[in-house]
C-alpha positions in Angstrom: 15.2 12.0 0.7 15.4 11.3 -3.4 14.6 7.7 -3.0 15.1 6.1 -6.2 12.3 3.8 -7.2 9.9 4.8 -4.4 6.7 5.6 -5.6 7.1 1.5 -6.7 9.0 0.3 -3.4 7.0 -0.6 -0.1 7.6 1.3 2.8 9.5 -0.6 6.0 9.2 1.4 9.0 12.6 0.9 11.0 12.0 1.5 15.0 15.0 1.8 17.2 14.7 1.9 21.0 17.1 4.4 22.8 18.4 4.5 26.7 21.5 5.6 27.9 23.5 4.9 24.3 25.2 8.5 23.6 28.3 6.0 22.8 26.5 4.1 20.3 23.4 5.9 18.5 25.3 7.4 16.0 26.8 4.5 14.1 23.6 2.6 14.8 21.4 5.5 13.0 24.0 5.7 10.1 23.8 2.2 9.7 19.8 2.8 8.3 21.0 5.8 6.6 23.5 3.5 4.9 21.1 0.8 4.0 20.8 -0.6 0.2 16.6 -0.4 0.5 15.9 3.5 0.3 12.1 3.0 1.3 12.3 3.8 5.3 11.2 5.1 7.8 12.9 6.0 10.7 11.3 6.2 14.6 13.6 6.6 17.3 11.9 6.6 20.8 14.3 8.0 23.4 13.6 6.4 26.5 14.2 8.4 29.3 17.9 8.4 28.9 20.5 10.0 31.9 23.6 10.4 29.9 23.0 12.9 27.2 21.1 10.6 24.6 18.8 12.9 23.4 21.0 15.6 22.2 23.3 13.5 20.7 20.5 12.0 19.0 18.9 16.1 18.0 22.7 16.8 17.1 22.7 13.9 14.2 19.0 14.9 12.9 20.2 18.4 12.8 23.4 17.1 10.6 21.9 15.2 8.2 18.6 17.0 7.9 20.7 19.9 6.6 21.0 18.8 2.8 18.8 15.8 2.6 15.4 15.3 3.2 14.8 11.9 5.1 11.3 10.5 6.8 12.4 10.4 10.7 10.2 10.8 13.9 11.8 11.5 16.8 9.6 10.9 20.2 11.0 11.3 23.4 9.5 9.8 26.9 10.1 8.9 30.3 11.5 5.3 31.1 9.4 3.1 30.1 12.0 0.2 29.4 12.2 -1.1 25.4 9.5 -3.2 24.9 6.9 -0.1 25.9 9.3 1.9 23.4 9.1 -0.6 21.1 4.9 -1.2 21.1 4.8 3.1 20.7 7.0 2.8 17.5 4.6 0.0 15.9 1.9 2.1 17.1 3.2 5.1 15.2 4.5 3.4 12.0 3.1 4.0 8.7 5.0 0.9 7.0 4.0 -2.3 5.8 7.2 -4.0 7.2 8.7 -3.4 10.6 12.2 -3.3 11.3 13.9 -3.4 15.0 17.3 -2.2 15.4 18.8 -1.5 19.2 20.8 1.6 19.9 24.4 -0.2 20.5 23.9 -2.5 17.4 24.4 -1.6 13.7 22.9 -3.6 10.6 24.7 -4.3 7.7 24.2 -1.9 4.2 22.6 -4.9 2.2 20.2 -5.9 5.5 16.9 -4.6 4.3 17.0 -5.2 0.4 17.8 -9.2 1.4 14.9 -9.6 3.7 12.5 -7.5 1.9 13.6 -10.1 -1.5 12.8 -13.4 0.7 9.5 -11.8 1.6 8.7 -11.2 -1.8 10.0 -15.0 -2.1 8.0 -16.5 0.6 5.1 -13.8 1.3 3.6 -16.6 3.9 6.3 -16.4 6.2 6.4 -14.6 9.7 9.5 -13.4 11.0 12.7 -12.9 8.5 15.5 -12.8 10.6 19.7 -14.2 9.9 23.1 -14.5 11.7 24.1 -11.5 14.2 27.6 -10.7 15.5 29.5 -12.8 13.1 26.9 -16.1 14.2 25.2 -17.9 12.0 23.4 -21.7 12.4 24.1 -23.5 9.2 26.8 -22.3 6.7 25.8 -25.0 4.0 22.2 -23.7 3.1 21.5 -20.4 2.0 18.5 -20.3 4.4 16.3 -22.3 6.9 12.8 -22.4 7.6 12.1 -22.5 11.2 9.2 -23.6 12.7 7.2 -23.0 16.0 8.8 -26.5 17.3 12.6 -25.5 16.1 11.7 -22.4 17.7 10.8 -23.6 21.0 14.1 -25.2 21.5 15.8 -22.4 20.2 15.5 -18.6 19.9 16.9 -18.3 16.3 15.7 -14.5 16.0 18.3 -11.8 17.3 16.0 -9.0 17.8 18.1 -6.4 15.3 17.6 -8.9 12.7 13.7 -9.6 12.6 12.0 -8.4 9.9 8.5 -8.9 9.4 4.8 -7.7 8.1 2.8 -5.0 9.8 -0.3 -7.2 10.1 1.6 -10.1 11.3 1.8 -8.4 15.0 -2.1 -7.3 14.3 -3.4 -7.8 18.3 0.5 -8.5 19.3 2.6 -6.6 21.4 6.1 -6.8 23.7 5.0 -7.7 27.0 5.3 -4.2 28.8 5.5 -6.3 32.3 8.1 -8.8 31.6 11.9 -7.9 31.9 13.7 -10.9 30.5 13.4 -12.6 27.5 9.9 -10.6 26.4 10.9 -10.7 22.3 11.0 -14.6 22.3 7.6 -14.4 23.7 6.3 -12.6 20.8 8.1 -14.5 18.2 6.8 -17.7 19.8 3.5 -16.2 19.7 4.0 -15.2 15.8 5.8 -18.4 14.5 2.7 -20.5 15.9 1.0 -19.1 13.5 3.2 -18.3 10.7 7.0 -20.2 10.3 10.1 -18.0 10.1 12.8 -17.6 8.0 16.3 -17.7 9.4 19.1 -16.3 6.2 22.1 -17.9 6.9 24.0 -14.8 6.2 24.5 -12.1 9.2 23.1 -9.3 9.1 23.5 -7.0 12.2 26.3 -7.0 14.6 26.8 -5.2 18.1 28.4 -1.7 18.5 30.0 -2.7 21.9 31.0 -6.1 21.4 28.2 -7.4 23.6 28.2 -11.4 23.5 25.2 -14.0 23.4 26.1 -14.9 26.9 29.3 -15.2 28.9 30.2 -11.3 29.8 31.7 -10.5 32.9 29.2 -9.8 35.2 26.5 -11.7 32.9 25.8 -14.4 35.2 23.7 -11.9 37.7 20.7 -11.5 34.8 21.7 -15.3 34.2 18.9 -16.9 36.1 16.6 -13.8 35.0 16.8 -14.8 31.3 16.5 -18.2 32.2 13.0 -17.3 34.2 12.0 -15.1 31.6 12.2 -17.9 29.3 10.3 -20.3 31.6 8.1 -18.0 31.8 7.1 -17.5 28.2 6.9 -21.9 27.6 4.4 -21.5 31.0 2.2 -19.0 29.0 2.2 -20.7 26.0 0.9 -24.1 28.2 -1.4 -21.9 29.8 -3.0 -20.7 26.6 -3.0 -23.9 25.2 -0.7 -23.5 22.3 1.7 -26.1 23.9 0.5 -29.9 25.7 2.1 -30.5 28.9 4.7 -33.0 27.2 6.0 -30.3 25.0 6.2 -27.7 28.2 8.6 -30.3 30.0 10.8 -31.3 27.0 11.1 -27.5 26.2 11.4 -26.2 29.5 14.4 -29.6 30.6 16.2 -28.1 27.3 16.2 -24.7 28.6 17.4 -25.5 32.0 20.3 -28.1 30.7 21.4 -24.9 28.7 20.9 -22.4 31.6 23.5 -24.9 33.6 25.5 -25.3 31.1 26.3 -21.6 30.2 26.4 -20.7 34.2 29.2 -23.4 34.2 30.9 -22.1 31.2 30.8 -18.6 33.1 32.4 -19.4 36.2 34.8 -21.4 34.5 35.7 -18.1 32.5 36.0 -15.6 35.6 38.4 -19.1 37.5 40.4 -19.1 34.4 41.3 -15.1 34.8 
């Protein structure tokens, strides 16, 4: 790729997790391909995928590879589930940024060029994240700092929006183990040390119309989530980054919302 200004520009390796998306990886890949910032690159780990993912995925490198030139790696493994995809595309990446985008989301073309201005703004900030699927917290500021306490009674960062420094996860990882809920873990973990930045602008928006919560069907990995979120205040108690007050005032707030959105769901699936 001719990328215009990048012997001057700082690389942002973009890592995108792919299962079982032959319906979606297309207009997700375009969507980099599309993007403002022209310093990428691009690692796709297919992950084991059963419905013809990978050649879609070979089809589209083949297509555009033809007549331009861009920096993509293309690994392929058995299941591993996305966080282990995700820790092997950090392992591989060469930029100073990181950049996660799932397979049935998209980004918007101006997503990278924003975030990489507010980390030239605010170079001490952690995570750089903003609005996803049309959601954003607070219209009336143009941004919000969010700190580990904001962040432990709510997960601002949509994991197709975060944006963040290379040496920031330095000795951080996805927890490979845990099924539900394993990316606020690591931006817990990353915002108790450095505070995010939440753009109120959105950024990325899903491919398949996928919700927050509230989907037909949702309320099965309900209680999962919610145990997955548990989960992560326990092992922040447990490595003594939260006091026990904070672990119950954290962990009432996430149960009142676990009830509340269960309600919300049945009352959806009574009203049909």
């Amino acid at each position: 790729m001719n990328f215009s200004g990048k012997e001057n520009s700082i690389l942002i390796s973009v890592i995108v997790p792919a299962y079982n998306a032959a319906t979606t990886i297309t207009r997700c890949l375009d969507s980099v391909l599309k993007q403002t910032y022209r310093n990428w690159e691009l690692i796709i780990i297919e992950d084991g995928s059963t419905d013809g993912t990978a050649p879609v995925i070979e089809n589209f490198l083949a297509r555009i590879n033809s007549d331009q030139n861009y920096a993509i790696q293309f690994v392929q493994q058995a299941n591993q589930g996305p966080s282990a995809a995700r820790n092997l595309g950090i392992k591989l990446s060469k930029g100073s940024f990181i950049a996660f985008l799932d397979s049935d989301d998209m980004w918007y073309d101006d997503k990278l060029q924003l975030q990489m201005e507010y980390s030239k703004k605010y170079p001490k900030a952690g995570i750089i994240s903003g609005g996803f699927n049309e959601v954003i917290f607070d219209s009336a500021t143009e941004y919000r700092i969010i700190s580990f306490n904001q962040l432990l009674r709510r997960n601002y960062f949509n994991t197709p929006t975060v944006f963040i420094k290379k040496e920031r996860l330095s000795n951080k990882q996805f927890a490979v183990s845990q099924k539900f809920s394993e990316d606020y873990r690591l931006w817990l973990n990353i915002t108790k040390m450095h505070p995010g930045i939440y753009i109120n602008k959105v950024l990325a928006s899903s491919l398949t119309g996928k919700p927050t919560f509230g989907a037909s069907g949702l309320s099965a990995n309900l209680w999962a989530m919610e145990k997955g979120e548990l989960s992560n205040y326990f092992s922040l108690l447990k490595d003594n980054k939260i006091n026990g007050i904070q672990f119950l005032i954290c962990s009432s707030i996430s149960m009142i919302k676990f009830i509340r959105r269960f309600i919300i769901i049945r009352l959806r699936r009574y009203e049909r």
